[in-house]
C-alpha positions as a printed NumPy array, in Angstrom:
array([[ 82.536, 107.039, 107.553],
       [ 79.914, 109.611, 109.101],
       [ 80.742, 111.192, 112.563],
       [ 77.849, 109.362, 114.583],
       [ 79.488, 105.689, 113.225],
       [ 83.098, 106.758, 113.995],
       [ 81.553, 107.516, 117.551],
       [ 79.924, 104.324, 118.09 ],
       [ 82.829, 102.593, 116.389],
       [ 85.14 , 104.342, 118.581],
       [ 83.445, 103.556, 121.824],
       [ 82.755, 100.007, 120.944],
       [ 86.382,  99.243, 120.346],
       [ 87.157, 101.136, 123.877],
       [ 84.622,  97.988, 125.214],
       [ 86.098,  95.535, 123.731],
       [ 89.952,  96.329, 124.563],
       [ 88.158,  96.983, 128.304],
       [ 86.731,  93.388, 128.792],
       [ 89.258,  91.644, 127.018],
       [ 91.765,  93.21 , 129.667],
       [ 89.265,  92.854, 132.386],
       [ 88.442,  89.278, 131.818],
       [ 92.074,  88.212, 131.279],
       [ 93.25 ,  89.577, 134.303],
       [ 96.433,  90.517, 132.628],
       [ 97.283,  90.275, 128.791],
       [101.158,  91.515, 127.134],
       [100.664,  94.587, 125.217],
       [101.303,  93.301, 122.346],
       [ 99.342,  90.431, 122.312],
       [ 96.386,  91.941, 122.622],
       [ 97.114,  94.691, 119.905],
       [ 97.599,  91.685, 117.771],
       [ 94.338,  90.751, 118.658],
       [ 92.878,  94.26 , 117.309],
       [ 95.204,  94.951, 114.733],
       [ 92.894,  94.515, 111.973],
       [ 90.48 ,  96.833, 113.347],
       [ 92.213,  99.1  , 114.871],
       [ 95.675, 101.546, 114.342],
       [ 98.158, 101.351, 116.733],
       [ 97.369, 105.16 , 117.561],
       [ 93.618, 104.37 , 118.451],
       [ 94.626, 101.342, 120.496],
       [ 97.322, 103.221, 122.684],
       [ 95.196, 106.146, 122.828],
       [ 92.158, 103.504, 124.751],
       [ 94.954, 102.432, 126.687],
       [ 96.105, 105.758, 127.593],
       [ 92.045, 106.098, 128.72 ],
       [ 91.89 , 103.191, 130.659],
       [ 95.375, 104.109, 132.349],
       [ 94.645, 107.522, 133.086],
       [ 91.228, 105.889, 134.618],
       [ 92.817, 104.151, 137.074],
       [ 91.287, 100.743, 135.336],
       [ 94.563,  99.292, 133.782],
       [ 98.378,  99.797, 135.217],
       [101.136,  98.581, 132.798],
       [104.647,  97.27 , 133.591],
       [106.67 ,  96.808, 131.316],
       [104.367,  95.777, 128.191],
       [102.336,  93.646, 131.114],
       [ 98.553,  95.401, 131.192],
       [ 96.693,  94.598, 134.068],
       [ 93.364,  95.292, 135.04 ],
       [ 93.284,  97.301, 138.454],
       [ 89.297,  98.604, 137.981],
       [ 86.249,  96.678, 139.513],
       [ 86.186,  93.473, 139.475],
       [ 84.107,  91.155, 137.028],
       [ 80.79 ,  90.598, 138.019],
       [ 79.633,  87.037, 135.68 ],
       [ 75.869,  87.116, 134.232],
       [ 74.381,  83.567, 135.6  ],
       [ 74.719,  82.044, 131.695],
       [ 78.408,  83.134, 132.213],
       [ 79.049,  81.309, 135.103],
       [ 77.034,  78.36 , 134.237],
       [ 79.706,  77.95 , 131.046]])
C-alpha cells in the first residue's frame, strides 16, 4: 500500500472508531475492537484510542470508553430515522 492510501486509510479508521464511540455514548473496549478487528491491529486501534484519550474526547475506566468530547449534533435525515 502507497503512503497517500495508508494516510487516508489511517484517518478514516480514526473516524470510524470516533463516531462509533461518540454515538454509543459508551462501548467496552473490547467490544468495539471486535468490531474493527478485521481491519484493524490491535496496535493501530489502541494507538486511535490513545489519540482520542490524549484529546480529551474519550476517558476509559476500566475497559469502559466513554465519549467526553462534543456532543452529537444529528443531520435532519438522522433524526427523522
Amino acid at each position: 500500500m502507497d503512503r497517500n492510501k495508508q494516510v487516508n486509510f489511517l484517518l478514516a479508521s480514526i473516524q470510524a472508531v470516533t463516531l462509533t464511540i461518540r454515538r454509543l455514548g459508551e462501548v467496552p473496549g473490547g467490544h468495539l475492537y471486535a468490531q474493527f478487528m478485521g481491519v484493524l491491529d490491535l496496535q493501530t486501534y489502541e494507538r486511535i484510542i490513545g489519540i482520542l484519550k490524549a484529546g480529551g474526547h474519550v476517558s476509559e475506566r476500566g475497559h469502559l470508553l466513554t465519549w467526553t468530547g462534543p456532543a452529537m449534533v444529528e443531520s435532519p435525515v438522522e433524526q427523522a430515522a
